[in-house]
C-alpha positions in Angstrom: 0.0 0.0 0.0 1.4 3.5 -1.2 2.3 5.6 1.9 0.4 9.4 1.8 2.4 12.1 1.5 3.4 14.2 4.7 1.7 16.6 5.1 2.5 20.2 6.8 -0.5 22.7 7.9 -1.6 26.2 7.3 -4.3 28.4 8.6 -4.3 31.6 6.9 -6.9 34.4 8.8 -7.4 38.0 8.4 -9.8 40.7 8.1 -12.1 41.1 5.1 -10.1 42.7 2.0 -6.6 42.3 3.3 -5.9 40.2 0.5 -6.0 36.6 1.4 -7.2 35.0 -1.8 -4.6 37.4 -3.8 -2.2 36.1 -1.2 -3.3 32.3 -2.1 -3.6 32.9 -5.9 0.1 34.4 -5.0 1.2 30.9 -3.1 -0.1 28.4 -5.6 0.6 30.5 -8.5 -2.6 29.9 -10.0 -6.1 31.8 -10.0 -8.1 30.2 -7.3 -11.5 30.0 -8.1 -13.8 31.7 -4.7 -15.8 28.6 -4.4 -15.2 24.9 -5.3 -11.1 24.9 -5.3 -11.3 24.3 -1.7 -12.1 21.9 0.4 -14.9 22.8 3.0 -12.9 21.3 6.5 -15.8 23.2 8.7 -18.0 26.3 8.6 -16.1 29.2 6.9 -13.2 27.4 5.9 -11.9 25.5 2.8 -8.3 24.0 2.5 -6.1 24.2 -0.3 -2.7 21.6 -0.9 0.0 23.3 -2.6 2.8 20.8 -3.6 5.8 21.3 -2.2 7.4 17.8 -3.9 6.5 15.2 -4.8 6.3 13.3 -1.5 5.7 16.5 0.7 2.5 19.0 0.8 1.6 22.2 2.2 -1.9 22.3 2.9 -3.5 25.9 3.5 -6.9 26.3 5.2 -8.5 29.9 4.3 -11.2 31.2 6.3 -13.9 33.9 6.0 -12.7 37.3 6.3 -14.0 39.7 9.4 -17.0 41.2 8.7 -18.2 44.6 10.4 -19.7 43.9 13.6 -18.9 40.1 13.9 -15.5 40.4 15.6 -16.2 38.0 18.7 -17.9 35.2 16.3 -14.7 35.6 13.7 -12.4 35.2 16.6 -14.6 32.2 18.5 -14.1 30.5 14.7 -10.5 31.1 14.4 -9.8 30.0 18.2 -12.0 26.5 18.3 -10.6 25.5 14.7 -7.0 25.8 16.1 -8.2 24.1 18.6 -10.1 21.6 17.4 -7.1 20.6 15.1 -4.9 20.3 18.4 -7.8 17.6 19.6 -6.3 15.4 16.6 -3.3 13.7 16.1 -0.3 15.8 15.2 0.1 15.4 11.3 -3.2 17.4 11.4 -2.2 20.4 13.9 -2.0 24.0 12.5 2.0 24.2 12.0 1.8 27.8 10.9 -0.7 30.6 10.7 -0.8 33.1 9.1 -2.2 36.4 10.3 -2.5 39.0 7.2 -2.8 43.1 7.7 -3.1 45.0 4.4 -0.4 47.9 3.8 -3.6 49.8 2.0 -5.3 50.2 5.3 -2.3 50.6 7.8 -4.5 49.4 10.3 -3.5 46.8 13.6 -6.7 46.5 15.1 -6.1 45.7 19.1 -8.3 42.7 19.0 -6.1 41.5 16.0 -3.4 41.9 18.8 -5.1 39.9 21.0 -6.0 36.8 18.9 -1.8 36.6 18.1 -1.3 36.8 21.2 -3.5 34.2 22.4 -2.3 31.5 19.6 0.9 32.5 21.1 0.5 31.7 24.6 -0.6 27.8 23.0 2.8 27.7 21.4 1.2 28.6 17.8 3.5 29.4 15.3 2.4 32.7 14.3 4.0 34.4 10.8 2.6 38.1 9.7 1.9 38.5 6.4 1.7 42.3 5.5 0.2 42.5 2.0 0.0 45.3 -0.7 3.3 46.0 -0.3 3.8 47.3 -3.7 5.7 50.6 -3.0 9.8 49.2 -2.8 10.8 50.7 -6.2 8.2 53.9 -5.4 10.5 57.1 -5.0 6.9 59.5 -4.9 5.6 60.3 -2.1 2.9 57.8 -1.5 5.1 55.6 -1.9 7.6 56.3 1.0 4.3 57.2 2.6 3.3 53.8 2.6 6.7 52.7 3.7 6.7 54.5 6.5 2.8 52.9 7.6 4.8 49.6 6.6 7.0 50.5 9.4 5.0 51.4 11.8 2.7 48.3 11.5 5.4 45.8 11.8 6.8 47.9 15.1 3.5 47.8 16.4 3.1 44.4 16.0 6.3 42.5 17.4 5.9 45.4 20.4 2.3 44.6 21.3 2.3 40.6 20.5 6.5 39.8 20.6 6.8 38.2 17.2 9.9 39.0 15.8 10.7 41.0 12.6 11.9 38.1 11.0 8.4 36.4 11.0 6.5 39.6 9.5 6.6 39.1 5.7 5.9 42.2 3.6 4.3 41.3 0.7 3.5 41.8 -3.1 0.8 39.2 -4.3 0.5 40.4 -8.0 2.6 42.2 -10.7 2.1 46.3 -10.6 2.6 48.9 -12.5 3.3 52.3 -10.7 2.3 56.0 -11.8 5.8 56.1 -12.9 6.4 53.6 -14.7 8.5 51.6 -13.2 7.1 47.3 -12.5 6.4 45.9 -8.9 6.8 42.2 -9.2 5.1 39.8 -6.7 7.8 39.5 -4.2 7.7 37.3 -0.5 6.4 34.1 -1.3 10.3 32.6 -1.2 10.1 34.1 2.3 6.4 32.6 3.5 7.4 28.9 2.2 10.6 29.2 4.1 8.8 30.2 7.3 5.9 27.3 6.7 9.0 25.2 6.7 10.9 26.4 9.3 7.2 26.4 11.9 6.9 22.5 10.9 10.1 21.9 12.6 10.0 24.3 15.6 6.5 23.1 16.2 8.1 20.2 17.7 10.6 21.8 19.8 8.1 24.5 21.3 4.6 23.0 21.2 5.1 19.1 21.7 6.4 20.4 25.4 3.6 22.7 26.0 0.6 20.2 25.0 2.5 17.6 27.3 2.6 19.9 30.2 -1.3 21.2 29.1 -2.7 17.2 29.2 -0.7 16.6 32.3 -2.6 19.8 34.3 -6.1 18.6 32.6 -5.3 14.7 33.8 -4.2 15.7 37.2 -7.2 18.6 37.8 -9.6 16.0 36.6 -8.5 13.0 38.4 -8.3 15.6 42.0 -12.0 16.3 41.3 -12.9 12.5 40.9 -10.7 12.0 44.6 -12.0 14.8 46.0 -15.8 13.7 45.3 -16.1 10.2 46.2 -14.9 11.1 49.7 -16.9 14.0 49.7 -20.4 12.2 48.9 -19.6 9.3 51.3 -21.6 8.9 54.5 -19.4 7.7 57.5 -22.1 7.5 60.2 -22.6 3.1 59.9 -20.8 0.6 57.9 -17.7 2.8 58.6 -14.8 0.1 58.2 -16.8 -1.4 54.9 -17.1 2.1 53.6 -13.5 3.2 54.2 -11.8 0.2 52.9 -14.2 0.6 49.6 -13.6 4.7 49.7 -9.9 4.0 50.2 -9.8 1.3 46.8 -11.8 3.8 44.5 -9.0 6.4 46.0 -6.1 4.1 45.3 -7.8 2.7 41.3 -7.9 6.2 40.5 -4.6 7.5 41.2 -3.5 4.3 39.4 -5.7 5.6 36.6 -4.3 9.0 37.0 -0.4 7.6 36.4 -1.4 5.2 33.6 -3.4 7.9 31.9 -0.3 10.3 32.1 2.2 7.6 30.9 -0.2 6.6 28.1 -0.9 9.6 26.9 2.7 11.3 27.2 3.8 8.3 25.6 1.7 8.2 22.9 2.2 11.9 22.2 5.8 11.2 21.8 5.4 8.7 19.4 3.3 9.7 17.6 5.3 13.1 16.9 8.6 10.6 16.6 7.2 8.6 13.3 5.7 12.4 12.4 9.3 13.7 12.1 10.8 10.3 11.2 9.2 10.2 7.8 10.6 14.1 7.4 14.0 13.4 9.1 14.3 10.6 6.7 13.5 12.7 3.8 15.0 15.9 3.7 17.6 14.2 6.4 18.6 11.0 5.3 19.3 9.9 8.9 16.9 8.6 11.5 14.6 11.0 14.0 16.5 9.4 16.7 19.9 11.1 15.7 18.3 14.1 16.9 15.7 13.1 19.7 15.3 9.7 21.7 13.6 10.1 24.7 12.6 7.6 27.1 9.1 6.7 28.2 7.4 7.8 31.1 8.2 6.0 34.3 5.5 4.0 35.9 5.3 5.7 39.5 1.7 5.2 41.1 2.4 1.7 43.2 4.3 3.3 46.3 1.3 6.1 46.7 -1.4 3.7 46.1 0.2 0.9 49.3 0.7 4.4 51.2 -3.0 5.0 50.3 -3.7 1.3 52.2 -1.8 2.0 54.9 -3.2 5.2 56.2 -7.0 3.8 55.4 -5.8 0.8 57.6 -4.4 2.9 60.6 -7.8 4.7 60.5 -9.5 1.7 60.5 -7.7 0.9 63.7 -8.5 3.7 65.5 -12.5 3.0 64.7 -11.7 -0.1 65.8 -10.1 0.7 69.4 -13.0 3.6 69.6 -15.7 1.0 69.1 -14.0 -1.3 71.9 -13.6 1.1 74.2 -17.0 2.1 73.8 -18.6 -1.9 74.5 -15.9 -1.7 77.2 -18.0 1.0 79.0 -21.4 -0.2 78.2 -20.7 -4.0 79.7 -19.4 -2.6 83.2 -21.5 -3.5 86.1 -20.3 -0.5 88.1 -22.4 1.2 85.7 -21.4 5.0 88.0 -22.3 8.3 86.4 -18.6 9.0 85.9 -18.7 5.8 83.5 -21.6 7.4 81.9 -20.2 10.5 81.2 -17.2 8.7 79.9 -19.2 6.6 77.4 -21.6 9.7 75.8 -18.1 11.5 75.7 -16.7 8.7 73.8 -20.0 8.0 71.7 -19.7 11.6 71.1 -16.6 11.7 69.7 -17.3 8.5 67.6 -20.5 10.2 66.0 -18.2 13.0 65.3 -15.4 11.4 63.7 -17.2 10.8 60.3 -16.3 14.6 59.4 -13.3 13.7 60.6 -12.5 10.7 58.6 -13.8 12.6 55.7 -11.1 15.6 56.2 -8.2 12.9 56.9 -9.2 11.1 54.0 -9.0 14.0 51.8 -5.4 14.9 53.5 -4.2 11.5 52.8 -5.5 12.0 49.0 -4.2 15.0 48.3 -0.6 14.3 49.7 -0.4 11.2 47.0 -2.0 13.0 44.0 -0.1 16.0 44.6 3.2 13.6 44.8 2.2 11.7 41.6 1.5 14.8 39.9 5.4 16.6 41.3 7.0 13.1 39.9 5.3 13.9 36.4 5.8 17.3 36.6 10.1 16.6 37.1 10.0 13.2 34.5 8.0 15.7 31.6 11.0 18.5 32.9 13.5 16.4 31.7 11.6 15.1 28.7 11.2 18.9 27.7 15.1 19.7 28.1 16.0 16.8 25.6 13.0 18.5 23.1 14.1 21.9 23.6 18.5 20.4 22.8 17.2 19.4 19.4 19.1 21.1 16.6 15.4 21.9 14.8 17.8 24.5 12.4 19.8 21.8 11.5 17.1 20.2 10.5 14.7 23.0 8.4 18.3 24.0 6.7 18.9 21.2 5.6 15.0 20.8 4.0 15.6 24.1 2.8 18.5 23.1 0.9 17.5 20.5 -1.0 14.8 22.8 -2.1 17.6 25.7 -2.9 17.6 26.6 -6.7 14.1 24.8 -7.4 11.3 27.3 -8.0 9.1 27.9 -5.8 
């Protein structure tokens, strides 16, 4: 069976009129028609594949421009598509996006700000794409006008969002001829594909790390809640020794759950990004993903804290136990004084008490192993993120790159 091609991807947003589908006709060098090239991936977007060889694609999801007055819907769409990608396994994540700004307008909106900035803080890899930039060979002065809004949008955006200069592409999507004469050819596509490129790889470096930290906080919050509830909706008043040997097993299966769900899905994550950048390593590399990363597997950790779980529910169970004996103690004296009374409704007292009690040790005992459990994940994904973060990704893009030097892009 033929093996598919691998496959990089690209979200490109923007505002209506910026030029995105000048900016795609641009990219695939080709006029695109507005409905029907694509193909519809969810509500307001379609996705485009640009081949990049013959064994290697670039596919490009375009979505609706901004319309007046619907900036919270555009940005809800933009925002659950991202992540709705992440939900999926990792030759379908969002490797770059691209966020376009017309020069015609001049205008970084601050909620434009805001949505880079949030794809940021999820370890996106965000490249601006300034368009109508037609005015490099311009000497009038509209043309160093525009220059100068040029300049002032790219300092406003690596300023407000922290993008660097190097990942704002100015850019001319089709051939112009100016009041002078003089020919603007479409320039910066050499510059996006080497950026699209160069996002595939770091992806791995920057987000792999982050979505392993991001599952093991949603595992560990989730599994604490689950803890935290079956002590909190059991009744201690009768059947106490029956209820906190069964309390104390659901405690101990789910922190086993917990560590198994953590190793699993660590694991898996790494794995599945390893044969991801295998078939690209091998490629472009000619040399094995593990010349660059091999990591070891998560270690299995939850046995010590689930026996120390047993333990503690046992010692309780031994204090109910001498409580309950010294109770039947006092009740079968035959000296039967009101000191002895007092002595037994103090201790019945205290008994009937206890089930709050039991409840709040419980949920000490609990949180002392799941808070462990999740410190030991927390130091085992520390070390798996140092390995990530010692890969030579630019080793690896350059090389791509320069087996695609001198072709045409």
């Amino acid at each position: 069976m033929q093996q598919s091609k691998i496959k990089t991807n690209v979200l490109i947003i923007g505002k209506s009129g910026v030029g995105k589908s000048s900016l795609l006709n641009y990219i695939f060098g080709k006029e695109l028609e507005k409905t029907g090239a694509g193909k519809p991936i969810s509500e307001g977007i379609n996705t485009h594949d640009y081949e990049y060889d013959d064994e290697f694609v670039i596919s490009i999801s375009d979505t609706e421009g901004l319309e007046p007055g619907k900036a919270e819907q555009w940005k809800k769409l933009i925002l659950n598509e991202v992540k709705s990608h992440d939900e999926k396994e990792i030759c379908e994540w969002f490797n770059t996006i691209i966020y376009c700004f017309s020069a015609n307008s001049g205008k970084v909106e601050d909620f434009e700000i805001n949505i880079i900035k949030e794809l940021l803080q999820e370890k996106n890899q965000v490249t601006v794409v300034i368009t109508n930039c037609d005015n490099e060979n311009d000497s009038s002065d509209a043309g160093k006008s525009k220059r100068k809004t040029i300049k002032a949008m790219i300092d406003r955006i690596t300023e407000k969002t922290g993008i660097a200069a190097a990942d704002v592409v100015p850019v001319c999507s089709v051939k112009k001829t100016l009041l002078n004469g003089k020919e603007v050819a479409p320039t910066g596509k050499e510059k996006i594909i080497t950026l699209i490129i160069e996002n595939l790889w770091k992806t791995f470096r920057e987000k792999i790390p982050f979505k392993l930290y991001q599952y093991e906080k949603n595992e560990y919050e989730g599994y604490d809640t689950q803890i935290s509830s079956a002590i909190k909706d059991t009744s201690f008043l009768f059947h106490r020794e029956k209820k906190l040997t069964d309390v104390g097993n659901r405690v101990s299966d789910l922190l086993k759950y917990y560590d198994e769900s953590i190793r699993i899905g660590v694991d898996g994550l790494i794995q599945e990004s390893s044969e991801y950048y295998h078939r690209l390593s091998k490629k472009y590399l000619n040399i094995s993903w593990k010349y660059y990363y091999d990591d070891p597997h998560m270690p299995q950790i939850s046995l010590e804290y689930i026996n120390k779980v047993n333990a503690d529910v046992d010692n309780i169970i031994e204090d109910l136990r001498k409580s309950n004996k010294k109770i039947y103690n006092l009740f079968i004296k035959e000296d039967v004084s009101k000191e002895v009374i007092k002595n037994l409704l103090r201790e019945i007292k205290k008994n009937l008490k206890s089930s709050k009690k039991i409840r709040k040790t419980l949920d000490g005992i609990a949180n002392k192993q799941i808070v462990e459990i999740h410190d030991r994940h927390i130091n085992a994904l520390r070390k798996m993120k140092e390995n990530i973060e010692a890969t030579n990704i630019e080793e690896c893009y350059t090389k791509q790159l320069e087996l695609k030097k001198g072709d045409s892009l």
